[in-house]
C-alpha positions as CSV (number, residue, x, y, z in Angstrom):
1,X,-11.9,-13.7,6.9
2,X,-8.4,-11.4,7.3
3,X,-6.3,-13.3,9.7
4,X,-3.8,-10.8,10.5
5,X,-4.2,-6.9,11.5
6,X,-5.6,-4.8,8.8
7,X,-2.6,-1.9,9.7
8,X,-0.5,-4.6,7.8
9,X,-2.3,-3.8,4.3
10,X,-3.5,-0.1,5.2
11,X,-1.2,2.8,5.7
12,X,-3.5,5.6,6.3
13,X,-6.8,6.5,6.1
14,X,-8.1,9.7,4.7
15,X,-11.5,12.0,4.3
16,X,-11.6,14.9,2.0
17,X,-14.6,17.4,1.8
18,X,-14.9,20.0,-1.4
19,X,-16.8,22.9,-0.5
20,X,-17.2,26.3,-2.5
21,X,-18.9,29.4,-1.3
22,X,-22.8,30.3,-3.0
23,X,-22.5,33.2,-5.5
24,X,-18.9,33.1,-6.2
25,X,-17.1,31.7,-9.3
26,X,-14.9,28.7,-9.1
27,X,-11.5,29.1,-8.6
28,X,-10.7,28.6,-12.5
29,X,-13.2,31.7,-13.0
30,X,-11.6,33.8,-10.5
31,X,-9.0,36.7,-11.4
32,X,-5.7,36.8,-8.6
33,X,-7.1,39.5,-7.0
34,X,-10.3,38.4,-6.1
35,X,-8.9,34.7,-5.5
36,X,-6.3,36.3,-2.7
37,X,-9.5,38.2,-1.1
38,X,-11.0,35.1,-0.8
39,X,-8.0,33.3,0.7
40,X,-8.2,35.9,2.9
41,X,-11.6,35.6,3.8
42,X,-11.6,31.9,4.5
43,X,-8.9,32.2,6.4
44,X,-9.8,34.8,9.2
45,X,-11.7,32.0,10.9
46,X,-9.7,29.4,10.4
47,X,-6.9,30.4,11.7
48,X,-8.5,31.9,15.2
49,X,-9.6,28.5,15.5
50,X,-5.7,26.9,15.5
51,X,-4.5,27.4,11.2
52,X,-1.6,28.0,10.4
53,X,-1.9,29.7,6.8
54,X,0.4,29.1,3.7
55,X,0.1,31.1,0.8
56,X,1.9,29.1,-2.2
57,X,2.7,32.2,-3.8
58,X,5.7,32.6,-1.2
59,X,6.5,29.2,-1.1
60,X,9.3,27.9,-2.8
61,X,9.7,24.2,-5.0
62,X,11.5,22.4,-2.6
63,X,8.6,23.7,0.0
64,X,5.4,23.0,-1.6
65,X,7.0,19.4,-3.0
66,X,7.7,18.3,0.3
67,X,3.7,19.2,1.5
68,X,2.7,17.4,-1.8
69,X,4.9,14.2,-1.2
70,X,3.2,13.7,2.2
71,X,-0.7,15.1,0.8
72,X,-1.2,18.0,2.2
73,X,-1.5,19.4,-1.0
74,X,-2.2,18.6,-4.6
75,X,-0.7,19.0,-7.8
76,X,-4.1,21.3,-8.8
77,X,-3.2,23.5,-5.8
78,X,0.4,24.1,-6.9
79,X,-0.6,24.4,-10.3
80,X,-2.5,27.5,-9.2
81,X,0.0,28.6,-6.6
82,X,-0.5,32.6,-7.2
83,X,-3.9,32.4,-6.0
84,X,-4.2,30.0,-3.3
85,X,-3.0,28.7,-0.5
86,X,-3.4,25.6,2.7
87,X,-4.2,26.0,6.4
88,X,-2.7,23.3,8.6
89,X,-3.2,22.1,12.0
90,X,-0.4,22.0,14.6
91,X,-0.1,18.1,13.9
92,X,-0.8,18.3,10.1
93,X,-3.0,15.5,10.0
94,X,-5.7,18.1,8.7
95,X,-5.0,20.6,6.0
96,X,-7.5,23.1,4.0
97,X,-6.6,23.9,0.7
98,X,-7.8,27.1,-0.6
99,X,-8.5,28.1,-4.2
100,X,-7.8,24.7,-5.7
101,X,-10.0,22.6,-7.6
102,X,-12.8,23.8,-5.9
103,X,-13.0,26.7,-3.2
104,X,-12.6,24.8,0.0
105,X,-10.7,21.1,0.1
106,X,-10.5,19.9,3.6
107,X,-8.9,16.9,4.3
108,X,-7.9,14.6,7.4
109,X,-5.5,12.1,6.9
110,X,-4.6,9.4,9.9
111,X,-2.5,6.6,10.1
112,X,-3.5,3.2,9.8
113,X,-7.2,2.2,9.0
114,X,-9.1,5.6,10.3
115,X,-11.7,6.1,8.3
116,X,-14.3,6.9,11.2
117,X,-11.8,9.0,12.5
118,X,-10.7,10.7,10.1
119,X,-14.7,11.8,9.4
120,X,-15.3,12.7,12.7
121,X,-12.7,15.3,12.2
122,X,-13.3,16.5,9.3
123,X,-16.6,16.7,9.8
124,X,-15.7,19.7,13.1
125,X,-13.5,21.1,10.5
126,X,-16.9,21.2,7.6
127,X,-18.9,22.7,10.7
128,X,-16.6,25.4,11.4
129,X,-16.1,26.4,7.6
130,X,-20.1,26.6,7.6
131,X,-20.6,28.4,10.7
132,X,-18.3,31.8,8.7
133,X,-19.2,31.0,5.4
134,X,-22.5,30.5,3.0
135,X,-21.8,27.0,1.5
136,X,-23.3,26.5,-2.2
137,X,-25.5,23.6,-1.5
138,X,-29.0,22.4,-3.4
139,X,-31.7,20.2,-2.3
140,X,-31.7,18.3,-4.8
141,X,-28.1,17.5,-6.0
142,X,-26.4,18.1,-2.4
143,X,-23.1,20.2,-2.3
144,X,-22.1,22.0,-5.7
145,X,-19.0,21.7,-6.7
146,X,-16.5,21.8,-9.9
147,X,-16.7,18.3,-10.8
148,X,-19.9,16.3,-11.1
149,X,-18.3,13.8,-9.7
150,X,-18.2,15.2,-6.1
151,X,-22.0,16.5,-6.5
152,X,-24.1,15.0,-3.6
153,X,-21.7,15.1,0.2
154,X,-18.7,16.3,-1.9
155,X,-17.0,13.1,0.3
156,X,-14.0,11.8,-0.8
157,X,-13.2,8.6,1.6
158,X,-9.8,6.9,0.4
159,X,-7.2,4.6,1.9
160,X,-4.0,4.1,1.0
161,X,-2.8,0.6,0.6
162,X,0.4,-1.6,0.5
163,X,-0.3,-4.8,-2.2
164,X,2.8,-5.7,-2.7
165,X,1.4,-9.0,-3.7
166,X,-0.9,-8.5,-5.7
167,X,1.0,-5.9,-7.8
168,X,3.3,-9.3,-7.9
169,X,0.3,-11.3,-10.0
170,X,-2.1,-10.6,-12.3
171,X,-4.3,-9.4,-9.8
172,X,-3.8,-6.0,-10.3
173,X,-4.8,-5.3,-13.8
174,X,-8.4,-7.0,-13.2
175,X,-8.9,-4.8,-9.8
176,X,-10.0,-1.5,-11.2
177,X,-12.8,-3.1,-13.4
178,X,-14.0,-5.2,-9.9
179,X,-13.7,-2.5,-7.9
180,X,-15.6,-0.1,-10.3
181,X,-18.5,-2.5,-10.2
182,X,-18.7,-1.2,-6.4
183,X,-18.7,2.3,-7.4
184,X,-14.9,2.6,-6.2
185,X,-11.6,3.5,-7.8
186,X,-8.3,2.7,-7.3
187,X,-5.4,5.1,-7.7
188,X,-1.7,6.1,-7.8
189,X,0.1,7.3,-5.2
190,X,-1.1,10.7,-5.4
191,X,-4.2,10.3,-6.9
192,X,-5.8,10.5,-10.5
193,X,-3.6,10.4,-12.8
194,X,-0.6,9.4,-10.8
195,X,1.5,5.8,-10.8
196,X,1.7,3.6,-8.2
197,X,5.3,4.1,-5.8
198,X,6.3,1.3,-3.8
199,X,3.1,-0.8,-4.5
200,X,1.4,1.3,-2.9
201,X,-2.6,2.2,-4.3
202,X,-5.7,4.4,-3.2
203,X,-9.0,3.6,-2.7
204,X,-11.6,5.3,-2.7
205,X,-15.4,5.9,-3.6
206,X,-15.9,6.4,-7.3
207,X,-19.2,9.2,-6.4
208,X,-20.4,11.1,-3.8
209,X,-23.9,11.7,-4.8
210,X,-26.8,9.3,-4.0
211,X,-25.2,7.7,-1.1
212,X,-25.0,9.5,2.7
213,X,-21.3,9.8,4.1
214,X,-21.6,7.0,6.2
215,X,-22.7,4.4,3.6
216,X,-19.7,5.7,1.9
217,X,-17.3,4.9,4.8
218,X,-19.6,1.3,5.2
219,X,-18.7,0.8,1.3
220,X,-15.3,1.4,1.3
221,X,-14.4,-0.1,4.6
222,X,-16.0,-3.6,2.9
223,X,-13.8,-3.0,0.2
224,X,-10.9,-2.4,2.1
225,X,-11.3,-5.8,3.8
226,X,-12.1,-7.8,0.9
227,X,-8.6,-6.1,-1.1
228,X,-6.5,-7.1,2.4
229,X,-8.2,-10.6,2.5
230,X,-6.6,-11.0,-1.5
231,X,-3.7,-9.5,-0.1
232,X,-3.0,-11.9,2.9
233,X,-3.6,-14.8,0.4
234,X,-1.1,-13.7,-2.7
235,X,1.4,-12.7,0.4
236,X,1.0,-16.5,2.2
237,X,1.3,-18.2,-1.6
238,X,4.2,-15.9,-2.5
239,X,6.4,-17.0,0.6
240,X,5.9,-20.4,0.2
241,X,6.0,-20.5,-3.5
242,X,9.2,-17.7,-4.3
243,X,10.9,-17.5,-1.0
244,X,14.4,-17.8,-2.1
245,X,13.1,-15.1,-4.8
246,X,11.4,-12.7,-2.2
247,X,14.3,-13.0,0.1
248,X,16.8,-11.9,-2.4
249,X,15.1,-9.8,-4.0
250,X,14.9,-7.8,-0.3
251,X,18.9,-8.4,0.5
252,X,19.8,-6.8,-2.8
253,X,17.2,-4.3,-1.8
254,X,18.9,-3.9,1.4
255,X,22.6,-3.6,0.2
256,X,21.4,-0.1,-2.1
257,X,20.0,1.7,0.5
258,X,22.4,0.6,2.9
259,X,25.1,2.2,0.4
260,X,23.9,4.2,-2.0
261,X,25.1,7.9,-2.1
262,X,23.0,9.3,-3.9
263,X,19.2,7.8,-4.8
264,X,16.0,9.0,-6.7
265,X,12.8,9.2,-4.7
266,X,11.4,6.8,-7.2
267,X,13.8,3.9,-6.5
268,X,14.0,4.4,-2.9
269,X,10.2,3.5,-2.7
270,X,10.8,0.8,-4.6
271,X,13.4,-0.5,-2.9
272,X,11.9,0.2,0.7
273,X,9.0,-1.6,-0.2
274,X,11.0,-4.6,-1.4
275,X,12.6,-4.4,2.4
């Protein structure tokens, strides 16, 4: 049983949806041109309803770094910057990437444990994509999309954790085998393929097909529990075991940021996390 408030162990909660539109190529198969008509497309509605559109193409680094730094986009999305684009909300807790993986990647993202949230919302956003635009969908296999991993709701439900602790034992090389086991995945920072900043991890459901969007959110919100229950424990046995270690280790910490000049992003996670 967690003792303290799950907020401690989860920064932010988030829902993704991949969508494409029936009858049209995926956005690897698509030439610029008819990629930017389809940006164009998708985004008519959208933005009546409250987007604010942002094609990459006249973005610059710095720009589409900082969006990518705080998820609202991915690396796939800059990767094909000349032919797509993201639609934010005023508060940019929901962004709708356009040509990236897929045709349509909506995502909410909410602080602290959200999950329910964060669907609710995205789930307004899904019905206003459907209500302008024939969604490829089969009876069978649920929502089409690129990957055959996000066949079935096409629901990505993650959290992003702080595990400090854990990342401190050899806990944290036998988690992804565990968590595996409960058809979840934990990830780096910014996702597959990406390291861990700060010790901080996501988590998230492994597949979307076979299992509704709510036994998704029921799955990983056990999960989530169960990782900040480990969490708690390491964290208690840590302070009473390496406190002179722990405190030192945050002073030092401390006295960089405090003074540095000039610092990387890379060790200022670090470091911040060790505050």
């Amino acid at each position: 049983m967690l003792k303290g408030n799950i907020n401690n162990y989860a920064v932010s909660s988030r829902i993704r949806l991949a969508r494409n539109i029936a009858g049209v190529p995926f956005p690897h198969k698509l030439d610029r041109e008819s990629a930017l008509q389809l940006l164009k497309n998708l985004s008519m509605p959208l933005e009546a309803a409250g987007f604010k559109l942002y094609p990459l193409a006249s973005m610059d680094m710095i720009r589409q770094e900082s969006l990518k730094e705080r998820h609202l986009i991915s690396n796939n999305l800059i990767m094909n910057a000349e032919k797509s684009g993201v639609l934010l909300d005023r508060s940019e807790q929901s962004a709708i990437m356009i040509n990236e993986e897929d045709h349509i990647r909506a995502q909410v993202i909410l602080k602290g444990f959200e999950l329910e949230g964060a669907y609710k919302m995205a789930d307004k956003i899904d019905d206003l994509i459907a209500a302008h635009t024939d969604i490829a969908y089969d009876s069978r296999y649920g929502y089409i999309t690129s990957c055959p991993t996000n066949l079935g709701t096409g629901m990505r439900a993650s959290v992003m954790m702080f595990l400090p602790a854990i990342s401190a034992t050899a806990a944290i090389y036998s988690l992804p085998n565990l968590l595996s086991k409960e058809a979840l995945t934990l990830r780096g920072v910014y996702g597959e393929g990406s390291n861990a900043q700060g010790y901080m991890y996501q988590l998230s459901n492994q597949y979307t097909l076979g299992m509704s969007e709510h036994e998704i959110i029921a799955n990983v919100t056990k999960n989530i529990y169960r990782l900040a229950e480990v969490e708690e424990h390491e964290r208690e046995k840590l302070y009473f075991t390496q406190k002179s270690e722990i405190t030192d280790a945050a002073m030092r910490a401390w006295g960089i940021l405090t003074n540095a000049y000039k610092i990387a992003a890379s060790e200022f996670m670090k470091l911040f996390a060790e505050v």
